[in-house]
Structure formats: structure tokens, C-alpha cells
TORKOL-4160 file (C-alpha; in steps of 0.2 Angstrom, whole numbers, padded with zeros to 4 digits, m for minus):
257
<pt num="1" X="m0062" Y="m0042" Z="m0022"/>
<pt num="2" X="m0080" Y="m0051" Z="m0024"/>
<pt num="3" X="m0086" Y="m0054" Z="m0042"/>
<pt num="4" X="m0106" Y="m0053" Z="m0043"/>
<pt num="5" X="m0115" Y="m0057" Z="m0061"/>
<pt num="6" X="m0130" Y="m0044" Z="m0062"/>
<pt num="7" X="m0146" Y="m0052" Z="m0071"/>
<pt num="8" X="m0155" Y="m0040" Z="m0078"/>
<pt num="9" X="m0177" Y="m0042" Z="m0078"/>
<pt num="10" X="m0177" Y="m0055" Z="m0067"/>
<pt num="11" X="m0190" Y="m0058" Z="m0054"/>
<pt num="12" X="m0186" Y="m0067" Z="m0039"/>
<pt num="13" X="m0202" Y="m0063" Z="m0030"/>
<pt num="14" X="m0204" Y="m0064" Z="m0009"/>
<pt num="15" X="m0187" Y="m0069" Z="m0002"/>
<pt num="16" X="m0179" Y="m0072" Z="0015"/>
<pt num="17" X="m0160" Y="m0072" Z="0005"/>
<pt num="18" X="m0150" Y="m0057" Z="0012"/>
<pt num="19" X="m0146" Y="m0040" Z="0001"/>
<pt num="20" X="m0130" Y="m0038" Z="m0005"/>
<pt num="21" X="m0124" Y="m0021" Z="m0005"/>
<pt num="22" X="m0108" Y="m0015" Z="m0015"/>
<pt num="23" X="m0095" Y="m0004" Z="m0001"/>
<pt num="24" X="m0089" Y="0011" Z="m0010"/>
<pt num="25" X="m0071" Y="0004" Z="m0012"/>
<pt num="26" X="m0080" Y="m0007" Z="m0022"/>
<pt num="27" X="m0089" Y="0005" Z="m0034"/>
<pt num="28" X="m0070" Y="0013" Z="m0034"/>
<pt num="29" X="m0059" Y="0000" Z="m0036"/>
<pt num="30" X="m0066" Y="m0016" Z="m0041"/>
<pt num="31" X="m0064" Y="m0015" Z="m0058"/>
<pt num="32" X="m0047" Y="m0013" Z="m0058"/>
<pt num="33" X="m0037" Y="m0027" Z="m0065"/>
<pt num="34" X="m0022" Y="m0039" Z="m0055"/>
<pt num="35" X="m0026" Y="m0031" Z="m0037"/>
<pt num="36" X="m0016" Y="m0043" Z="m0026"/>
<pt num="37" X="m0018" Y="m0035" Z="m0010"/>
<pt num="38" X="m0030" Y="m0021" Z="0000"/>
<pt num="39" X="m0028" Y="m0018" Z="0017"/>
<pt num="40" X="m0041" Y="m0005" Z="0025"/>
<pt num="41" X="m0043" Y="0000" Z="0042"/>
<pt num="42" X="m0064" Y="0000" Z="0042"/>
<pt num="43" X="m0059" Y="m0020" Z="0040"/>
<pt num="44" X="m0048" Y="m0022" Z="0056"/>
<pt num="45" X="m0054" Y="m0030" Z="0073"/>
<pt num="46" X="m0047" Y="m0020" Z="0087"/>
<pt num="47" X="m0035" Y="m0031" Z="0096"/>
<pt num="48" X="m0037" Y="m0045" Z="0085"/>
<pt num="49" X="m0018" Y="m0054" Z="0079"/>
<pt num="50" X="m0027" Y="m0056" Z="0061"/>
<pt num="51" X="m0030" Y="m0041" Z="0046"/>
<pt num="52" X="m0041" Y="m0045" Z="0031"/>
<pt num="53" X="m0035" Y="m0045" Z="0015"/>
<pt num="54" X="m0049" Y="m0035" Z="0006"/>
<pt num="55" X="m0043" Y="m0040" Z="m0012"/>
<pt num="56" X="m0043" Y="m0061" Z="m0007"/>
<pt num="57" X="m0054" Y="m0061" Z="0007"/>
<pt num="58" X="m0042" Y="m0069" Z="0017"/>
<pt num="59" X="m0034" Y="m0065" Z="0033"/>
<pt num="60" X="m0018" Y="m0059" Z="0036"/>
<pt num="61" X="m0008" Y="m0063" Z="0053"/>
<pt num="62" X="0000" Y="m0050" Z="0063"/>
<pt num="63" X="0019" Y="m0056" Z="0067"/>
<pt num="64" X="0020" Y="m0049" Z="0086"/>
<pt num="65" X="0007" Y="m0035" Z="0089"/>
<pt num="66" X="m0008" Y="m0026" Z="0085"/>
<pt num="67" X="m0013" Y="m0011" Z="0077"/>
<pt num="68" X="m0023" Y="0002" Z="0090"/>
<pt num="69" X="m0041" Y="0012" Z="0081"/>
<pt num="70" X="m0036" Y="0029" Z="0079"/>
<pt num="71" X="m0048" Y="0042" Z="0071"/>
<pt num="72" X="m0041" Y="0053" Z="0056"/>
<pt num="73" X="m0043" Y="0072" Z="0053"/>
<pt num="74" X="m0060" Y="0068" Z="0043"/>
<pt num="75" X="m0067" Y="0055" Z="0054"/>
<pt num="76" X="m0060" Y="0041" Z="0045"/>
<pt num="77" X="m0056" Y="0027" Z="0054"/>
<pt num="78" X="m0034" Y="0024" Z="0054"/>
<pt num="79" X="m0023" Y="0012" Z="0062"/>
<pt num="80" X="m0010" Y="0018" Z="0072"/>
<pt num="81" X="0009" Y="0008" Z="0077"/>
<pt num="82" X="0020" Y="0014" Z="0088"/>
<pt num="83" X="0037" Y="0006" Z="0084"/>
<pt num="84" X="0039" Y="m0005" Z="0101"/>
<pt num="85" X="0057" Y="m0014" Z="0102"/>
<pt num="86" X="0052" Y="m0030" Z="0094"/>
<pt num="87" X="0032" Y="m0029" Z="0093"/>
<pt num="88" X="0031" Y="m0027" Z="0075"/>
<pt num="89" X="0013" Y="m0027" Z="0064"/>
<pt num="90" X="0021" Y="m0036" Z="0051"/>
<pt num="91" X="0015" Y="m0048" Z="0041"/>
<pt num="92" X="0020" Y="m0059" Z="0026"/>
<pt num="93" X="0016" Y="m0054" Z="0009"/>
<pt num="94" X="0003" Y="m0066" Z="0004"/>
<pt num="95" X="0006" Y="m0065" Z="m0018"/>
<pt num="96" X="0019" Y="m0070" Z="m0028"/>
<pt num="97" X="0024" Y="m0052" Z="m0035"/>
<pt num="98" X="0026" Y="m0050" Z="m0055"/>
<pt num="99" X="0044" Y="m0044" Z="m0056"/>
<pt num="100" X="0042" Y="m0035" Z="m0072"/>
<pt num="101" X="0026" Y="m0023" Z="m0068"/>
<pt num="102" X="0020" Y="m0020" Z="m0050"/>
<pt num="103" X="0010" Y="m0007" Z="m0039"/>
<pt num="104" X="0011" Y="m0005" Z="m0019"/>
<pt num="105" X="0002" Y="0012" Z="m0011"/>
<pt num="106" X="0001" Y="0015" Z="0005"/>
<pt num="107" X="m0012" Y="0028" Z="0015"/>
<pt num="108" X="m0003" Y="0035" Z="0031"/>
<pt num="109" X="0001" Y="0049" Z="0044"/>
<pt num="110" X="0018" Y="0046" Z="0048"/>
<pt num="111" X="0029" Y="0049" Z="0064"/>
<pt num="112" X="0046" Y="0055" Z="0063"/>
<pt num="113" X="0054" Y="0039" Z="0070"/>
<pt num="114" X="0072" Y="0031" Z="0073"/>
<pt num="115" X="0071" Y="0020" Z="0059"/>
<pt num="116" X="0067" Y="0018" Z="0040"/>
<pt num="117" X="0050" Y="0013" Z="0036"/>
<pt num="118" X="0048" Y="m0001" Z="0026"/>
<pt num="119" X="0031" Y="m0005" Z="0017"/>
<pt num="120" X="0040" Y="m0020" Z="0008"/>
<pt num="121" X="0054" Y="m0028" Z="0008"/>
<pt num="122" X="0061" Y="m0045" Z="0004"/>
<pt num="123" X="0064" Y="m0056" Z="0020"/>
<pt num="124" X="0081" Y="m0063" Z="0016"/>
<pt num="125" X="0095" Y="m0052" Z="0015"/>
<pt num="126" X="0102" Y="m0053" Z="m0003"/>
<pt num="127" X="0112" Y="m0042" Z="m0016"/>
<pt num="128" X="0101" Y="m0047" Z="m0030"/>
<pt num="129" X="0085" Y="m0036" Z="m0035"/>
<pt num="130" X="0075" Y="m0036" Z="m0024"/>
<pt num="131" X="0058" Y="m0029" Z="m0015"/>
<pt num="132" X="0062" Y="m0015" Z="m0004"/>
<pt num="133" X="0052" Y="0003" Z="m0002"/>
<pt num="134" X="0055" Y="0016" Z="0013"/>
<pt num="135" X="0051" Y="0030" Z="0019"/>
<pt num="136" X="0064" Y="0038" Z="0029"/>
<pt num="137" X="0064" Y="0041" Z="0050"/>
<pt num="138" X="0062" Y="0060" Z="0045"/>
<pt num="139" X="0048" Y="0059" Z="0034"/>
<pt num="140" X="0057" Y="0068" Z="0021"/>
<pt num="141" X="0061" Y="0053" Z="0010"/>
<pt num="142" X="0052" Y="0042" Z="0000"/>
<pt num="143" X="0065" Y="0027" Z="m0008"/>
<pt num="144" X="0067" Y="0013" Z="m0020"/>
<pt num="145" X="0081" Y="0003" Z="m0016"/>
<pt num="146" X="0090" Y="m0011" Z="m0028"/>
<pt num="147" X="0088" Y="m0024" Z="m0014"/>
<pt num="148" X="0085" Y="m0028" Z="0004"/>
<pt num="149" X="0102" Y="m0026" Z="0014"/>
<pt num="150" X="0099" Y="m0014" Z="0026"/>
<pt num="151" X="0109" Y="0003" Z="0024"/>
<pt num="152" X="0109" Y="0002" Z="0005"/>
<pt num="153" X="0105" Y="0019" Z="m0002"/>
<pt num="154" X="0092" Y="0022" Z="m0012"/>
<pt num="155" X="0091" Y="0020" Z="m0034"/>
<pt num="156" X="0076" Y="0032" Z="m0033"/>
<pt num="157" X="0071" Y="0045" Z="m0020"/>
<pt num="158" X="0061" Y="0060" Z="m0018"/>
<pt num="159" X="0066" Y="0073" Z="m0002"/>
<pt num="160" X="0052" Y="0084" Z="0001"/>
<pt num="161" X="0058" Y="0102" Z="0006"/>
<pt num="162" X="0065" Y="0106" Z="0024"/>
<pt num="163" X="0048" Y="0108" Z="0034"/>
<pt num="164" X="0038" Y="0100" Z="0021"/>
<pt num="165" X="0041" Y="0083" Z="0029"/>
<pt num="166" X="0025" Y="0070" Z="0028"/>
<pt num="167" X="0024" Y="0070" Z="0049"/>
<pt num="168" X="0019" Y="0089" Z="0047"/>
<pt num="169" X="0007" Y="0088" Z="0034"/>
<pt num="170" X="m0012" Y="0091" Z="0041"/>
<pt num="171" X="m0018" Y="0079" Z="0033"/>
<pt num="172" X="m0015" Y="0058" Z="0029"/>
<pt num="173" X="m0003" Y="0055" Z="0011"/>
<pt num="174" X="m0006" Y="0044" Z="m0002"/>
<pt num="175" X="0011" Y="0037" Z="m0009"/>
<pt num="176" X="0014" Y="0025" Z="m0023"/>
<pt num="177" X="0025" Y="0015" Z="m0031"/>
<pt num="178" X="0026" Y="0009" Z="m0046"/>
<pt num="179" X="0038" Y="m0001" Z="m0061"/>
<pt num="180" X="0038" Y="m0009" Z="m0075"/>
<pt num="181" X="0050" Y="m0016" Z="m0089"/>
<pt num="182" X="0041" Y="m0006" Z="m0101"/>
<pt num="183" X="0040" Y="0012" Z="m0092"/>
<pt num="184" X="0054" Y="0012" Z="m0079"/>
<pt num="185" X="0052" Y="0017" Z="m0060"/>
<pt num="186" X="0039" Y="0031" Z="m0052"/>
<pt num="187" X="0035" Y="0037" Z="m0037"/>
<pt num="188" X="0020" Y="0050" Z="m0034"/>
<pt num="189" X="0013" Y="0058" Z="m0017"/>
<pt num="190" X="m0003" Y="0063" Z="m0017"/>
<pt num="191" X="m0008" Y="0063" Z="m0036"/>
<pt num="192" X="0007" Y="0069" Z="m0041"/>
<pt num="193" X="0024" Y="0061" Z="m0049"/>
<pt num="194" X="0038" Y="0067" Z="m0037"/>
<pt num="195" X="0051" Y="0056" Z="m0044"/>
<pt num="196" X="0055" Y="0045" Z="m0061"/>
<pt num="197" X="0067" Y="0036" Z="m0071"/>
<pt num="198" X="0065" Y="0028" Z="m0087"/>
<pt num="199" X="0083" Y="0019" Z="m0085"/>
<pt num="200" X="0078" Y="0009" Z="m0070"/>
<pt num="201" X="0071" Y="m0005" Z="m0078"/>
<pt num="202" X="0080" Y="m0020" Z="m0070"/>
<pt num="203" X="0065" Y="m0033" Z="m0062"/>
<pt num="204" X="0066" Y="m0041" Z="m0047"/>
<pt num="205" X="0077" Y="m0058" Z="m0046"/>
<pt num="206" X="0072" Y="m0062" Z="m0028"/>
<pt num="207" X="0063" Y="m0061" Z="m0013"/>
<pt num="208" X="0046" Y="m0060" Z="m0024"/>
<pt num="209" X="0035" Y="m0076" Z="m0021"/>
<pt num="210" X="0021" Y="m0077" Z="m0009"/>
<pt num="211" X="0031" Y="m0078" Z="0010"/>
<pt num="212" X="0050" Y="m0070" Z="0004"/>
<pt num="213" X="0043" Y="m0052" Z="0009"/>
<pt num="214" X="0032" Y="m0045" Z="0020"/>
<pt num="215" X="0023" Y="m0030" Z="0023"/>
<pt num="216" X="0027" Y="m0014" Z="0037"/>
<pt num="217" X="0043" Y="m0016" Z="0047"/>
<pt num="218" X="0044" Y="m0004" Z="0057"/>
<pt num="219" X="0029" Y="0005" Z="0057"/>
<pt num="220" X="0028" Y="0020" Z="0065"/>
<pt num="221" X="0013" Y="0028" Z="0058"/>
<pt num="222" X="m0005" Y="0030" Z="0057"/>
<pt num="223" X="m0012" Y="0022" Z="0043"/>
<pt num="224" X="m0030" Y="0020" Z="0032"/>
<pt num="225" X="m0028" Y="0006" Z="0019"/>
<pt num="226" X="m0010" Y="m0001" Z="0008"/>
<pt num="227" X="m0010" Y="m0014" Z="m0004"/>
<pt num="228" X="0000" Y="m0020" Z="m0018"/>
<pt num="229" X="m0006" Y="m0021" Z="m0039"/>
<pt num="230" X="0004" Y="m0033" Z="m0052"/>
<pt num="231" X="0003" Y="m0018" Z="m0064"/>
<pt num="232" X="0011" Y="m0002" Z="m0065"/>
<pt num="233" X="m0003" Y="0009" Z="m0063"/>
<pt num="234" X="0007" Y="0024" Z="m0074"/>
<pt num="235" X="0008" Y="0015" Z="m0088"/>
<pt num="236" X="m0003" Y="0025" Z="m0102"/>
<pt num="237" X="m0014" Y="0008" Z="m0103"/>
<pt num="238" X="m0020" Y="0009" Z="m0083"/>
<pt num="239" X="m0019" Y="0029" Z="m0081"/>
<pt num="240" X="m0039" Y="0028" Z="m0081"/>
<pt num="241" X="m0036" Y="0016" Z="m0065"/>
<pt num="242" X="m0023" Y="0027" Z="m0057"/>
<pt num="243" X="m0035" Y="0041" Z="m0059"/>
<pt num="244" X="m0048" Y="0033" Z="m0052"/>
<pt num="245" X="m0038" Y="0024" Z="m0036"/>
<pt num="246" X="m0029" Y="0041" Z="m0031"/>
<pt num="247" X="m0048" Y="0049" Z="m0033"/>
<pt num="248" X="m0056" Y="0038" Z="m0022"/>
<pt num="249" X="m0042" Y="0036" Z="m0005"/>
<pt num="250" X="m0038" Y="0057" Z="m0008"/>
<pt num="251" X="m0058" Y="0060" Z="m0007"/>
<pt num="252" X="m0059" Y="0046" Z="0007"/>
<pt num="253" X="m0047" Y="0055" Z="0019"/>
<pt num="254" X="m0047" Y="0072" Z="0010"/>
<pt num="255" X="m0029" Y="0072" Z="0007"/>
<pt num="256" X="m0022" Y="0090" Z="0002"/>
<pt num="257" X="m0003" Y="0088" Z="m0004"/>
């Protein structure tokens, strides 16, 4: 995010210099501390192998394919991927993760699909803790899992009810997940906490640093924004910031549960 100084009474006369206006994610969201990453669809170039990072201003590069413009229920602008044998829209996470409190949320219509969805995980394979959240090829199933080896079941999960999978909802979803040493692991849908354990406090150990993760595999999905926090946004401390992040994406894409 770009910080501006406002100075009060000051006259600056006639000027050519340009206006600055401040987005409405900006108004939203700025103000909310450790904000690593923010991916938005009203910020990608269609075709282009390159996504912005909203939170650093830096682009991101696209592994093997692009994303394809797609318009939401709203008139929101999405991103749509199509898992595609190999052409995958990942790309590598660009922050070194803070293994003992972090935040990743994610915006998206998904597709029931083939494979697990994976918004993060750790790159290398390894048993040790590390990054690794999913939804599941139904869209049932929302998951934490204790490290990145494929297959590995999940430590925390919720199942939305038979028929009540994401694919059929009418509208986008907001997930997020969240941990911290303090508080434990969380997971809400939609301004709402659908799973949590206050025993599930181990933090990561690898596959954390800027370039062992990445964002995406196997997308199958349409999607408005994702990005990552090194907070836990349930903490009683940020709750005003979860309050106000979930307000602004669910009035954005006017997400009903």
C-alpha cells in the first residue's frame, strides 16, 4: 500500500502536478497493519504473464499461463483459470511469512474440479510444518494441513453440508485463514467462523521465506482479490481489522453466505 502525509492549510496555488485519488481498497484497507500481499482483479492486464502486487507495488510473474477477465454476478470484474494439464497461474510467494501469526484470504467462485486447490503451499516437499491451505476438488472442503506432501489429510477442516458446496453458491466466497501462537488456528467463510482449535499452535518450521511457497496450484476457479497478512486477523487486538476487511470484499462482490 502507498503511504501519503496529508498537510493540513497548505496552499499550493496554480499547479500542473496531478491529483492523487485514494481507490476505495484504500479507504478499506490501508490502515491495516503487516499487509504482505493483495492480489485484485481490477489490477490485472489481460493476457499479460505479470499480476501486481497491490500491497508492494510490485509485479508478480505468472509461472505458465494467464488468467482470462470474467465478470461477477455484481459486475465486478474476476479472474477466471481453468486447470489446463500443466499451465498453471502460479506464482511464487513474494514475503517471508511470520511462522508464529499470519493471514491469507482469498475471494473466489470455484469449479468442482479434479484436484485439491491450493492457495499456498510450501514448494519443497517436506514433513516439517509447513504452508499448505486447500480447498478440496468438490468444494465442500476448506483445510489446513501440517505440511506440504501431497495426500496428507487435513489438521483443520470445515465440510459444508451436501449441496451447500461453494461451486453452487450464487454468489463469490470470502475464506480466510488464520494462526497464531497466541490464539490457535481459524478458518471463516463469509464472515463467519466455520472451524477452530485453540490446541493447533505449532508454527511453521519451513517452506516460509520469500520463493519456498507460492500461490494457486491448481486453480480452477473464478477469483476477485487473495492476499496474505503477517497477523492473525482473529486475534481480539485485529478484530476491528477483520471487521473491516470481510466488510469491504462482502460489500464489493455482495457475498451472501
Amino acid at each position: 500500500m502507498i503511504t501519503i502525509q496529508k498537510l493540513s492549510n497548505v496552499n499550493v496555488g496554480t499547479t500542473s502536478l496531478g491529483k492523487y485519488e485514494i481507490s476505495e481498497a484504500g479507504k478499506a484497507l490501508a490502515h491495516i497493519p503487516e499487509f504482505k500481499a493483495f492480489f485484485d482483479a481490477d489490477f490485472y492486464t489481460d493476457k499479460s504473464m505479470d499480476i501486481l502486487n497491490r500491497a508492494n507495488g510490485i509485479n508478480s510473474r505468472l509461472r505458465s499461463a494467464t488468467y482470462t477477465p470474467v465478470v461477477f454476478h455484481n459486475g465486478q470484474r474476476g479472474l477466471s483459470k481453468r486447470i489446463s494439464g500443466a499451465t498453471y497461474v502460479v506464482t511464487d510467494g513474494d514475503y517471508d511469512i511470520n511462522p508464529d501469526a499470519w493471514t491469507f484470504f482469498v475471494v473466489m467462485k470455484p469449479a468442482v474440479s479434479t484436484n485439491e486447490f491450493r492457495l499456498i503451499r510450501a514448494i519443497n516437499d517436506t514433513t516439517e510444518p509447513s504452508p499448505h491451505l486447500i480447498l478440496s476438488a468438490s468444494t465442500r472442503t476448506l483445510g489446513v494441513k501440517p505440511h506440504a506432501i501431497n495426500g496428507v489429510s487435513s489438521i483443520l477442516y470445515y465440510e459444508a453440508p451436501v449441496g451447500d458446496a461453494m461451486a453452487n453458491k450464487p454468489t463469490p466466497q470470502l475464506a480466510i485463514f488464520s494462526f497464531s501462537t497466541k490464539r490457535g488456528t481459524t478458518i471463516r467463510l463469509s464472515g463467519k467462523e466455520v472451524a477452530f482449535s485453540s490446541t493447533l499452535k505449532t508454527p511453521f518450521i519451513a517452506g516460509y521465506k520469500k520463493g519456498e511457497w507460492d500461490w494457486m496450484r491448481n486453480a480452477h476457479a473464478d477469483f476477485g482479490a487473495w492476499g496474505g497478512l503477517n497477523i492473525d486477523l482473529t486475534l481480539d487486538e485485529n478484530k476491528q481489522y477483520l471487521n473491516d476487511l470481510e466488510r469491504y470484499f462482502m460489500n464489493k462482490y455482495e457475498i451472501t453466505a
